[in-house]
N, C-alpha and C positions, 0 to 999 in steps of 0.2 A: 406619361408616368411621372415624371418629374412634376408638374403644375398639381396631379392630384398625390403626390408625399407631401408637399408643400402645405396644400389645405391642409392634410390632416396636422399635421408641426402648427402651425396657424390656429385651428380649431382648437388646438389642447392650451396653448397659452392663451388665447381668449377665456376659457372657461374657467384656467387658472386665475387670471386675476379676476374675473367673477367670483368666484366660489374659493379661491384658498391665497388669495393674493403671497401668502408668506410661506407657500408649503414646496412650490416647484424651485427646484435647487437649478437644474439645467434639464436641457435635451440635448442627446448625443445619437447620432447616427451610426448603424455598423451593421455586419451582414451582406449579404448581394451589391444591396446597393451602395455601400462605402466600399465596397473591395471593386465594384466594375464589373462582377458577375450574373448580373442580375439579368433575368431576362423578362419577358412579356407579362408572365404571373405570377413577377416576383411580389411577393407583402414589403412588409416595410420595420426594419429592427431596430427598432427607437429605446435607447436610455432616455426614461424619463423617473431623475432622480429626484425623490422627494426627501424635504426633511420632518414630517410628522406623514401620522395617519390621516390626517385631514387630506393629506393630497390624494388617497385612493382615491377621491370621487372622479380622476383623472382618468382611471385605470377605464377598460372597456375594450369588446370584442364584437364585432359585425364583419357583413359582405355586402361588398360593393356588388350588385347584380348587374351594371351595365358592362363589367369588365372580368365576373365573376374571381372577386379576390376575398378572401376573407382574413383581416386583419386583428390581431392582439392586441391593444393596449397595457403594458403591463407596467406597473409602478415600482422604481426600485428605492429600499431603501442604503440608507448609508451605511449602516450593521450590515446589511447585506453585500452592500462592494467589500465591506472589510472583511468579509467571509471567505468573498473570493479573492482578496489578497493573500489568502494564504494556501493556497495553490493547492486545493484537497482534490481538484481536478485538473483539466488540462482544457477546459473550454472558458476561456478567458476572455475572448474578444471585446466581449460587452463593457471590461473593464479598462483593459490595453488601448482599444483600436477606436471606440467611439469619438465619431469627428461632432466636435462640440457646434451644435446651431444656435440655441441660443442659450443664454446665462442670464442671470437676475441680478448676480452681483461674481466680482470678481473672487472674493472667498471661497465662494464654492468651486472654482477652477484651483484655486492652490488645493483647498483640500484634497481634491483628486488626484491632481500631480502625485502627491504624498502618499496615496493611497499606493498609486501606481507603482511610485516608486520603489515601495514597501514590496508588492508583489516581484518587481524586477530584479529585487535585490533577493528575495527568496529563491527565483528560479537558477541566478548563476550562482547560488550557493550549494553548499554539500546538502543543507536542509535538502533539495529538492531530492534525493536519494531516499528521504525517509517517506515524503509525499505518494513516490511513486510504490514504493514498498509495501505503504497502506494501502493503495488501491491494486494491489496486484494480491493484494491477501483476500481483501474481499474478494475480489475476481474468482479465487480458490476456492473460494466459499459458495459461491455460483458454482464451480465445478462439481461440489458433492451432491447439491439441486437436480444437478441435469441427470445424473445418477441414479436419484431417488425417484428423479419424473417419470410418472406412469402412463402420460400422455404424450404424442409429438408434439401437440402445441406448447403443453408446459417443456417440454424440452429445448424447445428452439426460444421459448420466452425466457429460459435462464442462459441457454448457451448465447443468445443475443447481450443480454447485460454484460455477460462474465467480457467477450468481445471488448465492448463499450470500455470497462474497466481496465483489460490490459490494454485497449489503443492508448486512452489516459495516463498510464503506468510510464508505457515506451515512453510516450509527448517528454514527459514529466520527467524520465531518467534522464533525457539528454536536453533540461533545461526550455523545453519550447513548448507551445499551445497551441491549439488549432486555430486560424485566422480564417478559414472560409466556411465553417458549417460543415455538416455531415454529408453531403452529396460530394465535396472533396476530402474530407476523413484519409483518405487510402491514399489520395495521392500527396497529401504533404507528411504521412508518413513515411512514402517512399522519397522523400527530397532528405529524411536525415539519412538516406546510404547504408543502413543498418545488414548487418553482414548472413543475413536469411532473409528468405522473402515471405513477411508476412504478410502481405497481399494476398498472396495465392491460398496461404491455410485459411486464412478468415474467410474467404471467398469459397472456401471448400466445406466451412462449420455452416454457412449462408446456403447452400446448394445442396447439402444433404437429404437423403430424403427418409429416413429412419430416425429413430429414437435411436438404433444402436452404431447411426452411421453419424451421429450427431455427435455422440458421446467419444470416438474414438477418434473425431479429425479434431473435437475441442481438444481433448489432451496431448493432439500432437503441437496444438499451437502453444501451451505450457510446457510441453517440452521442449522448444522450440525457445523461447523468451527465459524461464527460470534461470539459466545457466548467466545468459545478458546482463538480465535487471539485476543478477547480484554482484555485488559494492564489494570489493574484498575490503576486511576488515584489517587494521595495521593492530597487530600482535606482539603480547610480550614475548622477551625470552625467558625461557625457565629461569626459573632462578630458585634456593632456598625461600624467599619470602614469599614468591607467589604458587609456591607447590607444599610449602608446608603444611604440614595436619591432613594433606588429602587423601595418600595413604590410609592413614589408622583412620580414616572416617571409614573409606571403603572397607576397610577387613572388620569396624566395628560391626557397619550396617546391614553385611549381608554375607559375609564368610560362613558365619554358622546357624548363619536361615538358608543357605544355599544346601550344606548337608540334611539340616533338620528337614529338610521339603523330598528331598531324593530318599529318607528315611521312612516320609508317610505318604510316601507316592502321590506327592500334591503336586499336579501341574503346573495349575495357576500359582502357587506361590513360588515353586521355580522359575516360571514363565519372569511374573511381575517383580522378581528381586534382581534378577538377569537384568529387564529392563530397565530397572531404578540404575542400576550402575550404566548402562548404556548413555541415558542418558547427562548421567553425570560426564561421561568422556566427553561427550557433546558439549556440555557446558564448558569443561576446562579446556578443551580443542576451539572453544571459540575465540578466548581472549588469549591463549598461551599457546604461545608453537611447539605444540608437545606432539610428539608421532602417533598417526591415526590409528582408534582403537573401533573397532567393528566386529561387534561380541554375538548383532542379533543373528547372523546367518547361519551360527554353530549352534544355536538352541534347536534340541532333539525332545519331542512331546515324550517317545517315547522309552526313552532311557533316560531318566535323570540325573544318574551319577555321569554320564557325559556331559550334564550341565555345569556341574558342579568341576570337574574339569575343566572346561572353558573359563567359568569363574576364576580358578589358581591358575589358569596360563594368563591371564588377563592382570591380572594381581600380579605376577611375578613381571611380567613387561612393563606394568607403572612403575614395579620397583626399582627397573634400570633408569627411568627418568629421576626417581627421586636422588638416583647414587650416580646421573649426570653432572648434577648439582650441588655436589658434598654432602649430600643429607642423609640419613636415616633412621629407620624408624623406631623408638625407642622400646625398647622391651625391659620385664621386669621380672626376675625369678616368682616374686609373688607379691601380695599387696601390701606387705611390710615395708619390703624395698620402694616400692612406687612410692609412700605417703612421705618412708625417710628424704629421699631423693625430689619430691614433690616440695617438702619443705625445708629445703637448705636453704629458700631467698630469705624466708623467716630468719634463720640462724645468722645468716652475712647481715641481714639490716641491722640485727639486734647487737 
């Protein structure tokens, strides 16, 4: 095995300096055979890093029939390691672990260093918090697929990716990358110690034998991870300046769309003005440690002046936050008083 990786490493730089003398940057070994795993029909995971397009002609895929192996050649470029410097995934190895054979010149080994280092310094960052968050969103997005899949096969083809995406998610929350390939996937997720056993649900999304037995073991593995992969945020405290105006936004925007809707027996517009304020708590609950507001479980289709109640019990518990604060909310006998009162800076400047 070794005399025939050899040839091929051998055959590529001969044909390099034939055909592209100034294109091959280095080869870098990894995979089976740089980690010790390899066995009888293992291929062979060669970085071969080029600096133009001219080096594809390097690039190339066959089988050896006396040993039946069938090999990639595949060319990478230097945009492309920088890609993977930035840790949009958690399969890295090509980048980290490649044991360098041969070089053409020593610049192209700093470069890489650099690269590398760029990537390592990402991972034990907070950055890596955001990486994992994006690949666990898409994962989400896999999950309404599998949902909508009308077939098992398309079911098990989304529920397989979304997989793929929160193994990457985990790698990536707790700073690390896969070193041996997918056949160990499972087990070097089980080396980070992670306080569920996601082994066993993946293995259950993998085993399923439904469309509807697919759909219910993927959600228990997002339920399972959601709660993990999130990052608590460090939050203000109330204060006047960052609770000011939020108030009279709420009672501008939807106090008397909330009657006018219960008035002309409109659902949706009860429904969807309820939720614009939901959501707003959600927004000030993210960065401000204000006490939790959870409005959607009291919306009644079928009564909507009980929405509208919810509304003023909601409204009147912000208002305990604003008058935690010293604050509140400005009122005006009529629009006389608002304009007089509106412009007294006028009066003091002048």
């Amino acid at each position: 095995m070794k005399d025939r990786n050899e040839t091929i490493i051998e055959a590529i730089i001969k044909m390099a300096d034939a055909l592209c003398p100034d294109s091959l940057a280095l080869i870098g070994v990894y995979g089976s055979v740089a980690t010790g795993d390899e066995h009888e029909k293992s291929d062979l995971d060669l970085l071969i890093l080029i600096h133009d397009e001219k080096g594809q002609v390097l690039a190339d895929g066959f089988i050896i029939d006396d040993v039946d192996i069938g090999y990639d050649l595949y060319c990478t470029s230097w945009d492309m390691l920088e890609k993977d410097a930035q840790c949009d995934h958690a399969h890295l190895s090509k980048l980290l672990d490649s044991k360098i054979v041969y070089c053409k010149d020593k610049s192209a080994l700093e470069r890489l260093d650099e690269i590398r280092r760029k990537a390592a310094e990402l991972l034990a960052s907070d950055r890596r918090y955001e990486k994992a968050d994006n690949a666990y969103s898409d994962a989400k997005k896999l999950l309404a697929e599998v949902y909508l899949a009308q077939s098992l096969s398309k079911a098990r083809s989304y529920a397989g990716a979304a997989i793929e995406l929160i193994e990457n998610a985990v790698m990536l929350h707790n700073g690390q990358y896969f070193r041996k390939g997918t056949k160990r996937a499972l087990d070097e997720l089980k080396q980070l110690g992670l306080p569920f056993d996601l082994e066993t649900s993946i293995l259950a999304v993998i085993q399923a034998e439904t469309v509807e037995q697919i759909r219910a073991r993927l959600t228990e593995v997002f339920v399972l991870t959601e709660g993990y992969l999130q990052v608590p945020k460090k939050k203000e405290l109330p204060s006047a300046e960052n609770l000011r105006g939020t108030y009279e936004e709420i009672y501008s925007n939807w106090k008397n769309k909330m009657a006018e809707a219960a008035g002309r027996d409109d659902v949706y517009s009860s429904f969807m003005n309820l939720l614009s304020l939901q959501w707003m708590f959600y927004e000030i609950a993210e960065c401000i440690a204000v006490d939790g507001f959870e409005i959607m479980d009291k919306f009644n289709p079928k009564n909507l002046e009980e929405n509208v109640d919810v509304f003023h019990q909601a409204l009147n518990k912000y208002l305990a936050e604003y008058e935690k604060v010293g604050i509140r909310p400005k009122h005006f006998e009529s629009i006389t008083e608002f304009a007089e009162d509106y412009n007294k800076e006028i009066s003091e400047e002048i």
